[in-house]
N, C-alpha and C positions, 0 to 999 in steps of 0.2 A: 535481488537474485545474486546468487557467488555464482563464479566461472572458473575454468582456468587451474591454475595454481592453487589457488585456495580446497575448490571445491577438493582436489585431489589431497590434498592433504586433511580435508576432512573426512575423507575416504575412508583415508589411512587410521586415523582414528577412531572410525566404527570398524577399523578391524582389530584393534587391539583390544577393544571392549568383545567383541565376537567372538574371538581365540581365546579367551578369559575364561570363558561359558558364561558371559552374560547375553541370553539369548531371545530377552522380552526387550522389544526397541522401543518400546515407548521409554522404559526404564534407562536404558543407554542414554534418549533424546534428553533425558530429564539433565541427567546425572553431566554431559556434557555442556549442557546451558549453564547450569550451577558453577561448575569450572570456568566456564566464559565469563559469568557474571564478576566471579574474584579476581580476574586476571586485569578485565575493562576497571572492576575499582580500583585498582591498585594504578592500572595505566593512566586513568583520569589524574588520583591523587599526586603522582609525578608531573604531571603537567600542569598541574597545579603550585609544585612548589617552584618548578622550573620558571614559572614567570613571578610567582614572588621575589625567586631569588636575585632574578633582573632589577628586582626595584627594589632590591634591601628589605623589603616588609616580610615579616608573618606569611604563613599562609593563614588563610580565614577558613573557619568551619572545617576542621583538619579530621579524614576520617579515621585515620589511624593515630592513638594516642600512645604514648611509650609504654606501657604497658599491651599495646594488640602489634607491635613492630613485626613480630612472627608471625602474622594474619595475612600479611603484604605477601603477593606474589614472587615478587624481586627479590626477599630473603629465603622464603620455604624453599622454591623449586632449584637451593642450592643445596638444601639437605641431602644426606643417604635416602634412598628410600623407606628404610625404617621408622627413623626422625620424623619425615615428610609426612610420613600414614598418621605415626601419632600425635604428629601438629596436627595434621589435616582434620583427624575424629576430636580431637579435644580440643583445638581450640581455633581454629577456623572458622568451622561449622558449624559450633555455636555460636560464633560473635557475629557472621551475618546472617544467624536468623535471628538473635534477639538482640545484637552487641549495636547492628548498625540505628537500632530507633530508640534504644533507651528504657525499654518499656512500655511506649508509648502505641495505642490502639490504632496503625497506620494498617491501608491496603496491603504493604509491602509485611509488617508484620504479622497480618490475618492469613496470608497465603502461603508465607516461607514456614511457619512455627508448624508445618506437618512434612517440609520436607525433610527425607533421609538421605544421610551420605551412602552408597552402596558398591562405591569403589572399592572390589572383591579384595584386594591385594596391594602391597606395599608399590611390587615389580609393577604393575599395572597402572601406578596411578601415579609412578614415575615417568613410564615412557607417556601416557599421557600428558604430564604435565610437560615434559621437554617437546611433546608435537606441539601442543596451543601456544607457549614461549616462541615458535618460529613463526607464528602466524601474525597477520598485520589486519589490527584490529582498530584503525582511526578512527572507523565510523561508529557510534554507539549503539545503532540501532542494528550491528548485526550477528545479536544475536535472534534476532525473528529472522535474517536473511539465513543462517544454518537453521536454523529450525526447521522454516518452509521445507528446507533441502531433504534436510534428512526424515520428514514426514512424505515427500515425494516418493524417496526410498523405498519406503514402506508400504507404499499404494494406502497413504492413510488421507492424502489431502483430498479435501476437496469430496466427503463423503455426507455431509451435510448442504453441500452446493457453497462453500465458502473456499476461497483461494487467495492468501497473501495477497495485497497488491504490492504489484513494485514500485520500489522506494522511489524511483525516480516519479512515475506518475501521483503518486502521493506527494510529492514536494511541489508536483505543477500546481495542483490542486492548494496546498495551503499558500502560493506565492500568489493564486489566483484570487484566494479570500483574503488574504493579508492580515492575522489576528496579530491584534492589540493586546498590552495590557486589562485594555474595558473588559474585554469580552470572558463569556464563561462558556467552556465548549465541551462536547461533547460526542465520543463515537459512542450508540448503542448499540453496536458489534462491532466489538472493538481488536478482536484477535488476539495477536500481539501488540496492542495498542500502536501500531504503527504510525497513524495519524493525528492522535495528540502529542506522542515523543514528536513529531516533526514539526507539529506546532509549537511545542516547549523551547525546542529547537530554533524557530523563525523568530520567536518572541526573544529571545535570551542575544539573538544576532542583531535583531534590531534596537531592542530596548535595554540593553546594557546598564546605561544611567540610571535609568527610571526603577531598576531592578536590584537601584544600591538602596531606593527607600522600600523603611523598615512595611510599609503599607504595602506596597507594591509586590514587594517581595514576603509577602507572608500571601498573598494570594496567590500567587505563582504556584507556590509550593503547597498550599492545600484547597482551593477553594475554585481555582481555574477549569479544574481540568476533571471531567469524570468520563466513565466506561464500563459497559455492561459488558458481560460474556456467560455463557455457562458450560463453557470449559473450565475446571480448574486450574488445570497445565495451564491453558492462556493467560487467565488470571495473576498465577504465579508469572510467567514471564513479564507479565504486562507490567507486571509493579515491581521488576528489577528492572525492566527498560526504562520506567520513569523515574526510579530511582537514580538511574546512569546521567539523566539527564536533570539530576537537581531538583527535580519534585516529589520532595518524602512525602507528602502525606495525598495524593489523589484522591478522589472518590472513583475506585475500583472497587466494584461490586460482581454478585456472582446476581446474576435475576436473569428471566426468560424476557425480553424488552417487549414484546410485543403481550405479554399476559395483565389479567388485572392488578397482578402485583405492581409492577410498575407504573406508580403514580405519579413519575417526575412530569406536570405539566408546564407550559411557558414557563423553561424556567432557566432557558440555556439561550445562548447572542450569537453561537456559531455552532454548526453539527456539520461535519465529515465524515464519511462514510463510503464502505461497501458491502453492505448488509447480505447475504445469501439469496442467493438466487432460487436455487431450485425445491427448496422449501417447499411443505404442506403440511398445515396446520390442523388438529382440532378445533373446529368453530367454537367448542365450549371455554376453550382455553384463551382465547385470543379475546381482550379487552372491546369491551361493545364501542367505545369512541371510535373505535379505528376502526372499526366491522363499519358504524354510520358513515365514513367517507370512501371505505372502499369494502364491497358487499362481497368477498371472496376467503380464500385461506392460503393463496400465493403470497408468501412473504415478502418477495420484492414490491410489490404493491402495497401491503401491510405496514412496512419500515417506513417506506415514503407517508403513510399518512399516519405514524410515528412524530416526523420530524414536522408536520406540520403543529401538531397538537403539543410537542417538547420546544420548541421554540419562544419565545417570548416575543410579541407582536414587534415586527424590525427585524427581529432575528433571520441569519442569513444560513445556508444549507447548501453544500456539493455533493452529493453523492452521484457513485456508480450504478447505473443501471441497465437489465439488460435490454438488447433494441427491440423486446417486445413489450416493454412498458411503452415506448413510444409509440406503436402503432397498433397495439391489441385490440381489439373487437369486441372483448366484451363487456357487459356493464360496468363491472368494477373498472377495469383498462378507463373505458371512458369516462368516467366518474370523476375517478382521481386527475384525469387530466386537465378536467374541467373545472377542477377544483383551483389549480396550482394558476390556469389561465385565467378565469375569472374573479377568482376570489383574494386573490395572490398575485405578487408579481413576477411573473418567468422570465429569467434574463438569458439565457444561455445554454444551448442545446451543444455539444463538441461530442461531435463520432470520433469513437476510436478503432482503429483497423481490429482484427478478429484475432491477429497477433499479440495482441497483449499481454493477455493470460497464458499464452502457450509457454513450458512442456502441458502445461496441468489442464487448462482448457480452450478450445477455439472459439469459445463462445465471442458475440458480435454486440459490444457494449457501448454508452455514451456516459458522459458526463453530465447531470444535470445541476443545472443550478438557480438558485431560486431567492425569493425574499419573503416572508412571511407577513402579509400587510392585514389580510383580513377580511377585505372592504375591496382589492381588484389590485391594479395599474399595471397589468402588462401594455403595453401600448405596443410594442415589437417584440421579437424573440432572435437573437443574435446566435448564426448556427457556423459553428466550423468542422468541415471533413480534412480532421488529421488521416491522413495518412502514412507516416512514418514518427517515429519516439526511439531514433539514435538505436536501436537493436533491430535486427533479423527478425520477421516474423516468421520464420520457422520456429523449431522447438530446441533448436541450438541457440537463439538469442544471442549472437554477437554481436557485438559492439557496431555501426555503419555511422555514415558518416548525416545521413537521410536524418532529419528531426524537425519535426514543426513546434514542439512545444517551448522552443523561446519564442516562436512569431505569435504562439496562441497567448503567451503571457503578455508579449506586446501592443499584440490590438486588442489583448481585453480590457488592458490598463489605458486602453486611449480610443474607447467605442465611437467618439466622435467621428473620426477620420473612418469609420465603417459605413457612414449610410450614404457613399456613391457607389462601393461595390458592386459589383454586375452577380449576377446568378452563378454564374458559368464560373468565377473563382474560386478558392478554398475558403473564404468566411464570404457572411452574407447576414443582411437582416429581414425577419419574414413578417409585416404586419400583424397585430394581433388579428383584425378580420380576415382576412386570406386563412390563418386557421382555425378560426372558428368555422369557416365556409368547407374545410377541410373536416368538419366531424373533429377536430382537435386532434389531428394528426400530427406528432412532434418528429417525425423520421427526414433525415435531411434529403432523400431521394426524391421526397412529394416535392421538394420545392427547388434542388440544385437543377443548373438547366445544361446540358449538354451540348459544349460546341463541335460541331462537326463541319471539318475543314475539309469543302471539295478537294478530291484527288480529281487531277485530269490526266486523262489516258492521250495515247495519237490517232489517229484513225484508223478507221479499220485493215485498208489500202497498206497503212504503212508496217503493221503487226504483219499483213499476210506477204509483205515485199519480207521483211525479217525471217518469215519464217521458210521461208522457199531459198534464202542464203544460207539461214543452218541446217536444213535438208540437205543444199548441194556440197557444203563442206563435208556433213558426217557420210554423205554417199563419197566422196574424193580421199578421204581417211580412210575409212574403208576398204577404196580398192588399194590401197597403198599398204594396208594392212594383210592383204589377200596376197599383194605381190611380192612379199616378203617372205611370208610360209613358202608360198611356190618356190622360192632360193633355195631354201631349208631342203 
């Protein structure tokens, strides 16, 4: 999410596309992503040579070569605006939509080769570039956090039942999975690819080394990481955001994830996620595998027996869902539950307060998380009620100092030291029989127990001695007050 300073200055830059007469917003959102995207490449490739330079070396893998010098952010946005416009159409804008892959048949090239530059004017596309110049852009992935924003703007989010998650809750979540080099993972609603860049992200922090062999790192960069959408604008962003993050060639796809077209089965070691919620599907359209584990057309029940069936047996799964997957009534509800308990191993139920999703929704969600075995092994179900994630659950979302999700990252990494927990704390562990006895009721209210700490009052005697001494005071002020008018 942006706040603050930023956001206001992204303001200011849908006003200068506004005042232009560019007055289709989706076309503005596009057109400022675009700009973002060359700014972060340029800012990456300086950071880039700034720590070769430290060591005497080369940079490696250099995206600008003396020939694209003009392409770079840091030269053009010193041009006239005249200069600037005609760098910008002729030679910019072609070099990253075809200049950055070479030719080469990547996600990032299937998506960008239809975008158009549509910056009306020289004047326009100056002051824009001197706004985005003043903006501090260290984190890579935010270009999904303006996006969200300026689709809020529009009353466009959240029209399909999908809502960014914020990046912070999306990093609990991969620090909570912990993906490896091994692993192959996958969001199949992927948005703005938020959750693989942050996996790109955790992988590239932790595995460094590992990511100088030539093995290693040719999987990283095309074979690790896929993501459905059928958005195309997501699409596109999705594959400049993996792009920003070192993985040219992803499997970024446009497919409906839950139709028969989508045939990817066990085929994926990690899947993250927060698939749509408020969905409702044609039953013709929706793949019969997934109709046999859950017999409805609510997508968030769909997705989840999704990721059972995309998994490869082992394979591990966090998705968002919301708290009426855990406690739904009906067939399907039950089904699926029954499915991830018995047949599957369910490690991990975390409420998250209703705040979360606020401006865009109050909806009341959890974290699920799971192992895909097969054959059973839940033996317990480990539940934590966050109630606080460092921001305001109002719809301002500021910054607090209240945060449980380093203690959730703590005890999940160390569940051992969880099973003397009392009830009545913030994590706990629930037998698998207790819910099975529960109808497979996963809602952490069935089972959190509430301490209630006697109040003691005085006796009655000593209330009604109390209350006959502030009787005779407010009667003594009173006439003290009576005998003062009478002066007057």
């Amino acid at each position: 999410m942006i706040t603050g300073e930023l956001r206001n200055k992204i303001d200011g830059i849908w006003d200068i596309f506004w005042s232009s007469g560019m007055t289709n917003p989706l076309t503005v959102i596009e057109q400022i992503t675009y700009l973002l995207f060359i700014k972060i490449l340029d800012d990456n490739e300086q950071r880039k040579e700034s720590n070769a330079a430290a060591f005497d070396m080369p940079v490696v893998d250099p995206i600008f070569d003396k020939e694209h010098q003009n392409c770079r952010w840091s030269v053009f946005r010193h041009y006239d605006p005249e200069t600037m416009f005609t760098n910008m159409t002729e030679k910019v804008f072609p070099f990253i939509k075809t200049g950055l892959t070479s030719g080469k048949d990547t996600a990032f090239a299937r998506y960008m080769k239809d975008a158009l530059f549509l910056v009306p004017t020289p004047r326009v596309l100056s002051k824009v570039v001197d706004a985005l110049t003043s903006l501090d852009l260290n984190n890579k992935d935010i270009m999904g956090d303006v996006y969200e924003y300026l689709l809020s703007q529009i009353a466009q989010s959240g029209t399909n039942g999908q809502f960014r998650t914020p990046r912070h809750i999306i990093k609990m979540m991969v620090e909570l999975m912990k993906p490896t080099l091994e692993d192959t993972i996958c969001d199949p609603a992927m948005g703005s690819a938020g959750f693989i860049c942050a996996a790109a992200q955790y992988v590239t922090e932790h595995f460094s080394k590992e990511l100088m062999q030539k093995a290693h790192k040719q999987h990283y960069t095309t074979t690790m990481f896929s993501g459905f959408d059928t958005d195309q604008t997501m699409l596109r962003i999705g594959a400049m955001n993996m792009m920003l993050h070192g993985v040219e060639a992803p499997h970024i796809t446009w497919m409906d994830s839950l139709s028969e077209d989508n045939t990817h089965r066990e085929e994926y070691s990690l899947i993250m996620a927060n698939p749509p919620f408020t969905g409702s599907l044609d039953k013709e359209t929706i793949s019969k595998d997934l109709l046999a584990i859950a017999p409805t057309k609510k997508t968030e029940l769909l997705f989840l027996a999704l990721f059972l069936k995309a998994l490869k047996t082992g394979g591990r799964c966090a998705s968002i869902v919301p708290d009426g997957v855990l406690f739904g009534s009906s067939k399907a509800h039950k089904s699926l539950r029954q499915e991830l308990v018995e047949f599957n191993r369910l490690e991990a139920i975390i409420s998250m307060p209703s705040g979360v999703f606020k401006p865009y929704a109050g909806v009341s969600t959890a974290i699920l998380i799971f192992t895909k075995t097969g054959h059973g092994g839940t033996d317990k179900v480990w539940f934590y009620d966050m109630k606080a994630d460092g921001f305001s659950l109002d719809d301002k979302r500021s910054p607090v100092e209240a945060n449980d999700i380093p203690d959730i990252i703590a005890r999940f990494g160390n569940l051992a030291d969880e099973e003397k927990r009392e009830r009545t704390e913030q994590s706990f562990f629930v037998p698998k029989q207790e819910i099975v006895d529960n109808g497979y009721d996963l809602s952490i209210n069935k089972y959190k127990k509430t301490e209630y700490v006697p109040v003691e009052y005085p006796p009655t005697s000593e209330i009604l001695d109390e209350l006959d001494r502030l009787n005779a005071l407010i009667e003594e002020e009173t006439k003290k007050l009576r005998e003062l008018l009478e002066k007057e």
